[in-house]
N, C-alpha and C positions, 0 to 999 in steps of 0.2 A: 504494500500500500504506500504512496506516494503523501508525507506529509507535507503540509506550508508552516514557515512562522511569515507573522505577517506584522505590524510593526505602524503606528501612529506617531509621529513625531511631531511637536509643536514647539519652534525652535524659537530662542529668545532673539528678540529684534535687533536687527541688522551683526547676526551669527550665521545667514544662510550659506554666505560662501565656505564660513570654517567648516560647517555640519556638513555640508557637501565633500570636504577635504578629508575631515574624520571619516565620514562613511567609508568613502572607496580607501581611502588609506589603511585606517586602524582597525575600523571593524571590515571591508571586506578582504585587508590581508590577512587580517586573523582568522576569519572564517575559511579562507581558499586552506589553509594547513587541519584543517576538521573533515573526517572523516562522515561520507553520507549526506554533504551542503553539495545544492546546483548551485546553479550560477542566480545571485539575488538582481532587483531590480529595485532602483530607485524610483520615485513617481512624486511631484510637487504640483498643489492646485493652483491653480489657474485664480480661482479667486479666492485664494489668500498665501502667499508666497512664501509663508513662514513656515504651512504644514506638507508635511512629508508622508509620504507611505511608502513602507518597503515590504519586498516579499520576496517569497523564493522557495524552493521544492527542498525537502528532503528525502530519502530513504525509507526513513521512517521516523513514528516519535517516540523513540526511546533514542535516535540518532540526536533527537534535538534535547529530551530531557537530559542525556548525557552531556552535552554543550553546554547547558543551564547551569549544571553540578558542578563544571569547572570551576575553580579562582579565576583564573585570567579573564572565566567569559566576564566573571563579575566586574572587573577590572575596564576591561573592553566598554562595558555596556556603564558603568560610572563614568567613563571620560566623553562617551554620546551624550551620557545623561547631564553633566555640566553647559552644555550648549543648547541645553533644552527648557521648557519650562516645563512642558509636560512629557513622556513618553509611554506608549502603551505597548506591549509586545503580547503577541499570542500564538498559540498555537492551534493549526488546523488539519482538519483532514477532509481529503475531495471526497464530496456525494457524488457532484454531477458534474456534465460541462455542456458548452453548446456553443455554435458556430459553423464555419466554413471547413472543418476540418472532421467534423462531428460524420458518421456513416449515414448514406441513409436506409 
């Protein structure tokens, strides 16, 4: 079964370029050396430039409770959290999907 963590970010004003630089720096080089992480995706809205949303596939979720369990994730995820006012992370699992790609 294919897990997501998926991830709110609401970044303190005028921090978007840092939180940009954290992300692909600190948390996605740390991530790319974790066993059972794809490839994440960054996503900023359109109307309001401060909130983030990240996401990205795992293996599974014990790939990612074990990521959690780490120190460093802790580590990782306090130095996001200083550029943030808020942060939410969660973890999910596909029911469904749909599209152009979907059988018919």
């Amino acid at each position: 079964m294919t897990a997501y963590t998926l991830a709110r970010w609401h970044v303190k004003e005028g921090r978007e370029d840092d939180f940009v630089a954290a992300w692909t720096g600190v948390l996605g080089a740390y991530f790319s050396t974790l066993p059972g992480v794809g490839r994440g995706t960054l996503i900023r809205s359109v109307e309001d430039p401060r909130i983030f949303y990240s996401f990205g596939p795992w293996d599974s979720l014990d790939d990612i409770a074990n990521m959690r369990a780490k120190p460093e994730t802790q580590e990782v995820f306090a130095a996001m959290a200083d550029l943030c006012d808020e942060m939410t992370p969660g973890a999910y699992e596909l029911v469904a999907g749909a599209g152009a790609d979907d059988p018919e």
